[in-house]
PAZAPA-4460 file (N, C-alpha, C; in steps of 0.05 Angstrom, whole numbers, plus 32768, in hexadecimal, padded with zeros to 4 digits):
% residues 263
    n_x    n_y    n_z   ca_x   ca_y   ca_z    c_x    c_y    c_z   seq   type   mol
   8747   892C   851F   8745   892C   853C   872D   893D   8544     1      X     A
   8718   892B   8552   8701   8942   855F   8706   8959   8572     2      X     A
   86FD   8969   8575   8702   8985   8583   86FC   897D   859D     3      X     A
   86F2   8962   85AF   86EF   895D   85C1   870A   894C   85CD     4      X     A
   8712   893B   85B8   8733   8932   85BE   873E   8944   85C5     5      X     A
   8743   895F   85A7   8750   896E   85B1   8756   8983   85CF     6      X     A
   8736   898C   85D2   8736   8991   85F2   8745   8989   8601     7      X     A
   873A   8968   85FB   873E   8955   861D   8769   8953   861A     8      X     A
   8773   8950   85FE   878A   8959   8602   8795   896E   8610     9      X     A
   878C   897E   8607   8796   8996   860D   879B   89A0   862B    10      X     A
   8784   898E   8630   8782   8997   8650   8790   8984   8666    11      X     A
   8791   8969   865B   87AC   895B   8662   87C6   8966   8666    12      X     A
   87C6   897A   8645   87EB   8981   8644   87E5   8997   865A    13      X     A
   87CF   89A9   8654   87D9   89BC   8671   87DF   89B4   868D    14      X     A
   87D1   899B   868F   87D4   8994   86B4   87EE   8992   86AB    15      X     A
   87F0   8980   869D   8817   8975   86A1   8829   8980   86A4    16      X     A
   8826   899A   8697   8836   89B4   8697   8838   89C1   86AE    17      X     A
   8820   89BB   86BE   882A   89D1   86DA   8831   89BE   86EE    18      X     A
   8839   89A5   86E6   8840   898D   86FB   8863   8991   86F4    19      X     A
   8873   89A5   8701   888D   89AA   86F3   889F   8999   86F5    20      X     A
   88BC   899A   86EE   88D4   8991   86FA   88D7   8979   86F8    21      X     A
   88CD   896B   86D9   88CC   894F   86D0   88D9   894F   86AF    22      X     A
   88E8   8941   86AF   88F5   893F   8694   88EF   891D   8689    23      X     A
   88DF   891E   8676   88E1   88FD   8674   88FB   88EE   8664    24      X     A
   8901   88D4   8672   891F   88C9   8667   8912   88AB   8664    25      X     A
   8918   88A6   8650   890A   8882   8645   8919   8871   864B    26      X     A
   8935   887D   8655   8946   8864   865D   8943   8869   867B    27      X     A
   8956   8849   868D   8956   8842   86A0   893C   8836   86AE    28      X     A
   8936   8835   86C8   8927   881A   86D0   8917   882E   86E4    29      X     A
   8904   881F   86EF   88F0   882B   870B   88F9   8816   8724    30      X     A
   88FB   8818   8731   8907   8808   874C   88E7   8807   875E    31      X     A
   88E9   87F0   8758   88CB   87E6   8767   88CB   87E7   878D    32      X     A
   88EC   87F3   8790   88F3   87F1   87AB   88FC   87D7   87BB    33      X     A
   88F1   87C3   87B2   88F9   87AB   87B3   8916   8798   87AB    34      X     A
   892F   87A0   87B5   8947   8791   87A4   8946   877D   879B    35      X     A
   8938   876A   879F   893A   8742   8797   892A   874E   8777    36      X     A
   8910   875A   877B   8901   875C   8762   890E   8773   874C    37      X     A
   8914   8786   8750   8926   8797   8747   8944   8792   8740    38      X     A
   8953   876D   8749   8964   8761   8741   8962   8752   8728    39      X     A
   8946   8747   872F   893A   8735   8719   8931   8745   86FC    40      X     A
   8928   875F   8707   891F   876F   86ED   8939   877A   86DE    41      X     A
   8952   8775   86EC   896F   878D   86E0   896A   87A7   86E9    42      X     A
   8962   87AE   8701   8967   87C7   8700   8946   87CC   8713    43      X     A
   8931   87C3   8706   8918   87D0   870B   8902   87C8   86F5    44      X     A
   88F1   87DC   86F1   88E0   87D3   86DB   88E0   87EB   86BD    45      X     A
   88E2   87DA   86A9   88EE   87E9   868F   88D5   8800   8690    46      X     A
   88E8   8818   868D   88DB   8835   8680   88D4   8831   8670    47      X     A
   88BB   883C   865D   88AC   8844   8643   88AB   882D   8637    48      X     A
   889D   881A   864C   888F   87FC   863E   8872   87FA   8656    49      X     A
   8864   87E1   8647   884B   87D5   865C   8859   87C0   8675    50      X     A
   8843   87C5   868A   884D   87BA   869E   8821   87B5   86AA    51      X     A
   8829   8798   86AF   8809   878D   86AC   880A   8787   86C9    52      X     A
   87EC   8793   86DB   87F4   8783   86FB   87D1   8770   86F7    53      X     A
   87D4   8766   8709   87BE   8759   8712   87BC   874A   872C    54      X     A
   879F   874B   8739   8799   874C   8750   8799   8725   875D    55      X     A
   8795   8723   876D   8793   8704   8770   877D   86FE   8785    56      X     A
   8772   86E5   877F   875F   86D9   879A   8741   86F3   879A    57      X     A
   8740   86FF   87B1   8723   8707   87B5   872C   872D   87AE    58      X     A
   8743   8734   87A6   874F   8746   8796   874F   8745   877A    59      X     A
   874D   872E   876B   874D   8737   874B   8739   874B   8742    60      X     A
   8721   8754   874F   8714   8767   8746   8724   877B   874D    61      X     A
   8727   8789   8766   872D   87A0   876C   8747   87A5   8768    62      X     A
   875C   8793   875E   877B   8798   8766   8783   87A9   876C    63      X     A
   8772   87A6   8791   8782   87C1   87A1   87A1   87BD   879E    64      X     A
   87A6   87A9   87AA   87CD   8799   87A8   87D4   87A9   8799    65      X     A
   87D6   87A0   877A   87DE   87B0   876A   87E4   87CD   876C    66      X     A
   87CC   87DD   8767   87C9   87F9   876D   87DC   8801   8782    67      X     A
   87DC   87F5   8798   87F2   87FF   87A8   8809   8802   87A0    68      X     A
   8811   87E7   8794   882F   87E1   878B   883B   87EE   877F    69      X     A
   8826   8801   8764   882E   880F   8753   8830   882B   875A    70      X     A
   881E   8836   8769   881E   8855   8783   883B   884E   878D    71      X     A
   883F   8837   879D   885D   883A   879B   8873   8838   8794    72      X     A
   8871   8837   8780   8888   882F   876B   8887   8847   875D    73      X     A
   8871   8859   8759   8870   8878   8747   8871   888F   8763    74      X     A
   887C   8888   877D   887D   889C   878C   8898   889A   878B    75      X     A
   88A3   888E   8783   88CC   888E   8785   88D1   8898   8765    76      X     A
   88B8   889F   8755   88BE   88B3   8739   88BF   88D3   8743    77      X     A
   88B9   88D7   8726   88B9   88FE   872B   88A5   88FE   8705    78      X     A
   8892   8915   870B   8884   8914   86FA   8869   8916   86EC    79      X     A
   8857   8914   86DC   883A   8917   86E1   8835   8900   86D7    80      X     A
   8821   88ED   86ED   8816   88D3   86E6   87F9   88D3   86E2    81      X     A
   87F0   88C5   86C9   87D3   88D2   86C3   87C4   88B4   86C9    82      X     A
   87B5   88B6   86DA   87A3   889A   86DB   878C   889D   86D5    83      X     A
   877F   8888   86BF   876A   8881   86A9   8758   8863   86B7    84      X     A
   874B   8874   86B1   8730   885E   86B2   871D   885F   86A4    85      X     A
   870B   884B   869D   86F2   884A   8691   86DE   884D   869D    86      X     A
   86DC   8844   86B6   86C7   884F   86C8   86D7   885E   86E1    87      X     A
   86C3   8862   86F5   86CB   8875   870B   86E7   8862   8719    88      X     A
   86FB   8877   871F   8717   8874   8731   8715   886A   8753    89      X     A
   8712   8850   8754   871C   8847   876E   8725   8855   877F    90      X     A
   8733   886B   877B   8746   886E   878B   8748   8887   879B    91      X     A
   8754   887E   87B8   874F   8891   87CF   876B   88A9   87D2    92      X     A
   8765   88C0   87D4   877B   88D1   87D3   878D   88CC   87ED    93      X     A
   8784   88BF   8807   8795   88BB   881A   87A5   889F   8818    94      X     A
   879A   8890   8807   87AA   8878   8800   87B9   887E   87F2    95      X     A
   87B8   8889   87DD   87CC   888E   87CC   87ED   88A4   87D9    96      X     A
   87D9   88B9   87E7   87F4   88C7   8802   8802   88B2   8806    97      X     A
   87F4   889C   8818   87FE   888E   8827   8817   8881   881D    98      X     A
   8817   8879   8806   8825   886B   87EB   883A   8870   87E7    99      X     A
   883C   888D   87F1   8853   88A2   87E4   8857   88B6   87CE   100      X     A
   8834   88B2   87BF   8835   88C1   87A1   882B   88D6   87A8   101      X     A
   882B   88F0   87A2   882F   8905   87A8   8812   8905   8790   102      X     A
   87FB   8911   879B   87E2   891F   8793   87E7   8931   8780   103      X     A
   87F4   8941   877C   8802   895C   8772   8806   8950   8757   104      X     A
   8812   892F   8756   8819   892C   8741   8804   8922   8729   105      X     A
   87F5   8912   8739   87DE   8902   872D   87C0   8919   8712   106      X     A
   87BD   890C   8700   87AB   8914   86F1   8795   88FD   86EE   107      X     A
   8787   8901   86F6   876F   88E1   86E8   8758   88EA   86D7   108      X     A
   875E   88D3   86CF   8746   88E1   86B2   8735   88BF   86AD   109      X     A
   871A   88CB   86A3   870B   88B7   86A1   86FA   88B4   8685   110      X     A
   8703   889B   867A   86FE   8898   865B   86E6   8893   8657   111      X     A
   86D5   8896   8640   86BF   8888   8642   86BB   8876   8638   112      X     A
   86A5   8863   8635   86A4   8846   8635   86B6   883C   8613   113      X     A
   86C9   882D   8617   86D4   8827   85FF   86E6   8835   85F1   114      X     A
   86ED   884C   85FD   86FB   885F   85F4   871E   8865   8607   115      X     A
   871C   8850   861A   873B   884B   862B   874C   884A   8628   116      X     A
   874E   8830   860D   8766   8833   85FB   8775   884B   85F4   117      X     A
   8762   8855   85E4   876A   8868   85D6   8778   8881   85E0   118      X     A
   8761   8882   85FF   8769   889B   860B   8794   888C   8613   119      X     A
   8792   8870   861F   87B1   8875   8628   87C7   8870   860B   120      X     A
   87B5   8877   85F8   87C6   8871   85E4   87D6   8893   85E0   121      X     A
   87C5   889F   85DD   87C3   88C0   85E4   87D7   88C3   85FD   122      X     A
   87D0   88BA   8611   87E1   88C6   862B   8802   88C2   8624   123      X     A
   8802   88A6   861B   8817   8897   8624   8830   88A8   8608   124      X     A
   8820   88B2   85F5   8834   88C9   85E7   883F   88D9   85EC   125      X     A
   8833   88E1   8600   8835   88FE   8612   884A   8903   861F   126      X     A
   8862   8910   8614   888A   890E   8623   8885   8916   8640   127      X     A
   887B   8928   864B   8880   8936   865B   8866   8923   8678   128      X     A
   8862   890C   8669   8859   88F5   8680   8865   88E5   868F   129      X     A
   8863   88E0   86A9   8881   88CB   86B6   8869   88AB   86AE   130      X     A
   8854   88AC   86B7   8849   8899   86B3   8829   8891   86B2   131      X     A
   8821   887D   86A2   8807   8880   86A2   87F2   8865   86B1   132      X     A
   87E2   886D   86C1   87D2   8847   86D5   87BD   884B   86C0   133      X     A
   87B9   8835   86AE   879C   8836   86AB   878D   8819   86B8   134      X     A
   877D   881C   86C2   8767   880E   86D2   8754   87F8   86BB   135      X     A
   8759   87DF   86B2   8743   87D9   869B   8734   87C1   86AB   136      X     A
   8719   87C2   869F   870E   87AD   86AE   8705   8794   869A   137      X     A
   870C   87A5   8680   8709   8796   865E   872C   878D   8658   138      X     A
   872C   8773   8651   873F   876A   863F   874E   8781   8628   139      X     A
   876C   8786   862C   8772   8791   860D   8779   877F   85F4   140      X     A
   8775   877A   85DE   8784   8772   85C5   8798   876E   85CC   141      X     A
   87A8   8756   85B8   87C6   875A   85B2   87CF   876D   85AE   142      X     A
   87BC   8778   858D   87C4   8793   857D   87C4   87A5   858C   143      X     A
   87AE   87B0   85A4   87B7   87C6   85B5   87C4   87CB   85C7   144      X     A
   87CF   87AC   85D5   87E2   87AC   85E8   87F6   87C0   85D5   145      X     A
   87FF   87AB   85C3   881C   87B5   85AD   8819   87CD   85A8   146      X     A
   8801   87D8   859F   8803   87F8   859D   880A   880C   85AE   147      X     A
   87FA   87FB   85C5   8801   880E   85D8   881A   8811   85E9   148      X     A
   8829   87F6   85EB   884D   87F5   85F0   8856   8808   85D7   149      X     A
   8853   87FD   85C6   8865   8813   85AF   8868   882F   85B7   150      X     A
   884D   883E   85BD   884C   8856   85BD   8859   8857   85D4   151      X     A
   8857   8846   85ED   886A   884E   860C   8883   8848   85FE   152      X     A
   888B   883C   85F5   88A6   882F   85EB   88B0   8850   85DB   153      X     A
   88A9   8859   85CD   88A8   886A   85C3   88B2   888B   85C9   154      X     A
   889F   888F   85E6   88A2   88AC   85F7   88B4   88A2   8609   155      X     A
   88B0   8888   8610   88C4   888D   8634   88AB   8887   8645   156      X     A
   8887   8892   8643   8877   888B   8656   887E   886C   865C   157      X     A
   887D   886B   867D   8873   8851   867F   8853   8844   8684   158      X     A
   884A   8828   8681   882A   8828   867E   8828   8819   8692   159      X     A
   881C   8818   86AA   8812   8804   86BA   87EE   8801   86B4   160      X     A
   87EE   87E5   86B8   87DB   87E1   86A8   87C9   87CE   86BA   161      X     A
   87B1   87D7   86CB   87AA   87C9   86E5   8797   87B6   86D4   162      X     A
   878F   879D   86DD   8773   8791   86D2   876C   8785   86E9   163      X     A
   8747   879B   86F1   8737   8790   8701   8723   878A   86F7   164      X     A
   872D   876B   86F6   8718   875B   86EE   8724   8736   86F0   165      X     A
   8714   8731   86FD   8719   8711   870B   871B   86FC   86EB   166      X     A
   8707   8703   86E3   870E   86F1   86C6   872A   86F1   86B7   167      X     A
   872D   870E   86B9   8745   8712   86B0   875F   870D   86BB   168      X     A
   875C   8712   86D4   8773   8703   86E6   8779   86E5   86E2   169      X     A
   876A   86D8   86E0   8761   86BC   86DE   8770   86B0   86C9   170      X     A
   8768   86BF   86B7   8775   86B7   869A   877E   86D3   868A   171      X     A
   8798   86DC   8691   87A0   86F4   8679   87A0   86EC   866B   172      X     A
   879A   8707   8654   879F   86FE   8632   87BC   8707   862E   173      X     A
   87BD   86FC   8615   87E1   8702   860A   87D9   8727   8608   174      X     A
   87F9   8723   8606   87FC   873F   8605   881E   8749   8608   175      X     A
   8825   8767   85F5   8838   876D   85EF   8841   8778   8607   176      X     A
   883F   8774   8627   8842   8785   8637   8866   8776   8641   177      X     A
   8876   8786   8657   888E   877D   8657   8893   8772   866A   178      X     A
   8886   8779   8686   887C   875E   869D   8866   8763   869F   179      X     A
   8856   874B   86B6   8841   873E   86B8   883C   8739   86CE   180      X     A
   8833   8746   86E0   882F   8749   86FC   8817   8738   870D   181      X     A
   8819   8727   8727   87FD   8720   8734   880A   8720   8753   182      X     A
   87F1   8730   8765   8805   8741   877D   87E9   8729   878E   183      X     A
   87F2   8722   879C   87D9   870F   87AD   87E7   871D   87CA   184      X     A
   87D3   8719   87DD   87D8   8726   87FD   87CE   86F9   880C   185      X     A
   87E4   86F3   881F   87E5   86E3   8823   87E8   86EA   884B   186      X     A
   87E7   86D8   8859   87EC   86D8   8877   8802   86E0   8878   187      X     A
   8810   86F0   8891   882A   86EB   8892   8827   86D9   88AC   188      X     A
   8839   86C8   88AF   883F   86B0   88CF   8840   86C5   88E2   189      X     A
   8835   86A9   88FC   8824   86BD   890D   8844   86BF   891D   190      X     A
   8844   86D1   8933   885F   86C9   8942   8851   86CD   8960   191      X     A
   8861   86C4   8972   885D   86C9   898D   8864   86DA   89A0   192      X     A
   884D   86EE   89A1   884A   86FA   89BF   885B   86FB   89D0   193      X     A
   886E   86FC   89DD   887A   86F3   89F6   886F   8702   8A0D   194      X     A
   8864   8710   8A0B   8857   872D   8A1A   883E   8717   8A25   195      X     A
   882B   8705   8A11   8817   870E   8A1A   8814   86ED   8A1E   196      X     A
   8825   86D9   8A08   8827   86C1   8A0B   8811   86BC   89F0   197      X     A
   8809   86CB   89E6   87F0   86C4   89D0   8801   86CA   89B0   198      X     A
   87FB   86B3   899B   87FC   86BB   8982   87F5   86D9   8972   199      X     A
   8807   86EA   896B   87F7   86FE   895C   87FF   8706   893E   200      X     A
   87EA   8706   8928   87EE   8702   8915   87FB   8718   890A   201      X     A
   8812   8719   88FB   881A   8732   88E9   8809   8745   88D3   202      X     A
   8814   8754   88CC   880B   8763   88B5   880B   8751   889F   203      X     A
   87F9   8754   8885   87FF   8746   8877   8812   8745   885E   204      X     A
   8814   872D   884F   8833   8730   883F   8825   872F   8822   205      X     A
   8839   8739   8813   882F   8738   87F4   8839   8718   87E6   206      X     A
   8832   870B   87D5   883A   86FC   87BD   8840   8709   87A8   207      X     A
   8853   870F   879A   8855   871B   8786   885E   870B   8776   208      X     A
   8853   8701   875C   885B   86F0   8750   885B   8703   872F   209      X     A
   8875   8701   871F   8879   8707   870A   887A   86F9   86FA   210      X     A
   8865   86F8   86EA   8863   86E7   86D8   8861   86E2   86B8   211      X     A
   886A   86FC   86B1   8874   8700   8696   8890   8712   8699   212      X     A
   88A7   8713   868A   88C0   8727   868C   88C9   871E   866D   213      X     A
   88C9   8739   8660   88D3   872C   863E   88EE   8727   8646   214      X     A
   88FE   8735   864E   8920   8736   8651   8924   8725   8663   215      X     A
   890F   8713   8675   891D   8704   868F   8918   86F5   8695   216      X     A
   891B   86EF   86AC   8913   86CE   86BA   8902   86DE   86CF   217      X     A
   88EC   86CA   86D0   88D4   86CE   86E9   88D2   86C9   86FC   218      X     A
   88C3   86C9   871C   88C7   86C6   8730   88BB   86CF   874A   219      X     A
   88AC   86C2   875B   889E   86CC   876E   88A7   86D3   878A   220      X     A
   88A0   86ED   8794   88AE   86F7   87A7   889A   86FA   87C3   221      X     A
   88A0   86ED   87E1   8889   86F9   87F1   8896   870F   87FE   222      X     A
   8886   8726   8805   8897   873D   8811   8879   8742   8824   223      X     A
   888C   8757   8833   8875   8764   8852   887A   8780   8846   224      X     A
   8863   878E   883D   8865   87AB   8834   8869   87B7   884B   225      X     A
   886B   87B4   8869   8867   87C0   8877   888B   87C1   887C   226      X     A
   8896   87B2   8879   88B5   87B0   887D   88C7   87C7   886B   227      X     A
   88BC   87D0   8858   88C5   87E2   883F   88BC   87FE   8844   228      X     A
   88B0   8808   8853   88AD   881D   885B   88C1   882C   8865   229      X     A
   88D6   8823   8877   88EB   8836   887E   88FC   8831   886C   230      X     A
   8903   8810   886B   891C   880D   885D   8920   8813   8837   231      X     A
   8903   8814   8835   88FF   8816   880F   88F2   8822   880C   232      X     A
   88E5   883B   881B   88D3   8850   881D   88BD   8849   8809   233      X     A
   88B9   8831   880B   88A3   8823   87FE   8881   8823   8816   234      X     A
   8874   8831   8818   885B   8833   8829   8848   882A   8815   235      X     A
   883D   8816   8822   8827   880D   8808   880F   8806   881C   236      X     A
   8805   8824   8827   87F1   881E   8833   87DA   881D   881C   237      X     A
   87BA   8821   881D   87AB   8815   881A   87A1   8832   8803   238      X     A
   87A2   8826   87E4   8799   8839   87D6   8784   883A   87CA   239      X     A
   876F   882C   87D5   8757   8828   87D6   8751   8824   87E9   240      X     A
   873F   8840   87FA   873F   883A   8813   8720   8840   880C   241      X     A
   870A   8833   8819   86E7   8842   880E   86E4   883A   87F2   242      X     A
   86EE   883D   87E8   86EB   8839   87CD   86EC   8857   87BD   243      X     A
   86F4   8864   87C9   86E1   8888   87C5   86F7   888E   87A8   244      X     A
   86F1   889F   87A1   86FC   88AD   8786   8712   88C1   8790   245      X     A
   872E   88C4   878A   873B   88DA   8790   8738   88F0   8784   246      X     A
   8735   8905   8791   8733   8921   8783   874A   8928   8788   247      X     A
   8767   8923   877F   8780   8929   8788   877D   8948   8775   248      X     A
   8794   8958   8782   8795   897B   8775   879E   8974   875A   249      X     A
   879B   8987   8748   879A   8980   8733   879E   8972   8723   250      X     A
   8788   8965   8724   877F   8948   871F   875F   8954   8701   251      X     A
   875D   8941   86EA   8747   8952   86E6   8741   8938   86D6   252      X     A
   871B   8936   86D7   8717   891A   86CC   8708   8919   86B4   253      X     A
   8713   8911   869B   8709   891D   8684   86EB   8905   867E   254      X     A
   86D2   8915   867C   86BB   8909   867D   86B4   88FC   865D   255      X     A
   869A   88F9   8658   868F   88F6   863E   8698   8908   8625   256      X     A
   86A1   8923   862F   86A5   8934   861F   86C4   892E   8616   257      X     A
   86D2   891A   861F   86F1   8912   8615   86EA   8903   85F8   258      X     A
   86D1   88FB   85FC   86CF   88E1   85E0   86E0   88D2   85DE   259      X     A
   86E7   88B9   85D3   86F2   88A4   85CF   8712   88A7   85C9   260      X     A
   8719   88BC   85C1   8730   88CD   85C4   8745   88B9   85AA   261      X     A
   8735   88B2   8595   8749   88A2   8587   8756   88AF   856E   262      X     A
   8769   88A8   8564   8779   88B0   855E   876A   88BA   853F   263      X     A
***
């Protein structure tokens, strides 16, 4: 192990450590907040396995959708969530508020070129993690999908696993992951005014279509994120707002000096 892994470990396990009052447990489910989809999953979505999202239409690059979905689905956790990238982090610290994930909890760290894998191969060992986003804009292997479920399969981490990248949306590759996510933003129907006598368009609605489940049967759901806010304390405002980088509080972003971090 290089003395620069070791570092960039090290300094992982200390954030994690002062992020208190988290015990990790590999069993039971994450409740996406949603009951119809959280019926379909048994419960929610399986602890300490992969979970693949992807963006749709003029979103497969950015899968803001996504990103949201997952901010809210890890604000109804407890825990330290480390989000990985290969290049610079999308993501806006008031979007992510907005979400419900608590800043306090968040660590992001940034891999360097080719070296992503490895780094969430590293994280996703790590007990005292509730969960890990990594951001890829490159295809994984079979072999590293599988490696890298094993190892979540393994601690209890769970792996959300964003791909911004339109090619890749287009056509996923196989992979050992345990669902298979594509979140498209569609119209919602217009309704009528009575006030004013004029059509006015709603907020808009998600497509959520699941499209891999090892244990299940699949199925597409349209929902209004805006409806889940009181009732499913689901807020999935906008976590990419600017595009800007979050500097959330202790948060720390491991540079060139992490190296490829492989095993």
């Amino acid at each position: 192990m290089t003395h620069a892994k070791m570092d960039t470990l090290a300094l992982l396990r200390d954030k994690i450590r002062r992020i208190e009052g988290f015990e990790q447990t590999a069993a039971g489910r994450l409740s996406t907040g949603i009951p119809a989809i959280d019926a379909c999953l048994h419960g929610g979505l399986t602890r300490g396995g992969l979970h693949e999202f992807f963006g749709a239409g003029s979103d497969r690059s950015l899968a803001a959708r996504p990103t949201r979905f997952i901010a809210s689905i890890l604000a109804r956790t407890d825990g330290p969530v480390i989000w990985a990238s290969e290049e610079h982090l999308d993501l806006s610290a008031a979007g992510i508020r907005r979400s419900g994930l608590n800043l306090g909890r968040l660590i992001c760290v940034t891999a360097i070129k080719g070296g992503l894998t490895a780094l969430c191969e590293d994280v996703v060992r790590e007990r005292g993690v509730c969960a890990l986003v990594a951001d890829y804009r490159t295809p994984l292997s079979l072999t590293e999908s599988r490696r890298l479920h094993l190892a979540a399969e393994k601690s209890g981490v769970t792996g959300f696993l964003i791909f911004r990248s339109a090619a890749l949306a287009a056509a996923p590759p196989a992979s050992a992951s345990v669902t298979r996510w594509r979140i498209a933003g569609t119209p919602s129907p217009l309704s009528d005014d009575t006030a004013s006598y004029s059509p006015v368009a709603s907020s808009e609605r998600w497509a959520v279509d699941l499209l891999r489940h090892r244990s299940g049967s699949l199925g597409t759901w349209l929902i209004n994120p805006a409806d889940h806010v009181q009732t499913h304390s689901l807020p999935m405002a906008s976590a990419l707002v600017d595009r800007a980088v979050a500097e959330a509080p202790r948060a720390v972003q491991a540079t060139d000096r992490a190296g490829a971090l492989r095993a």
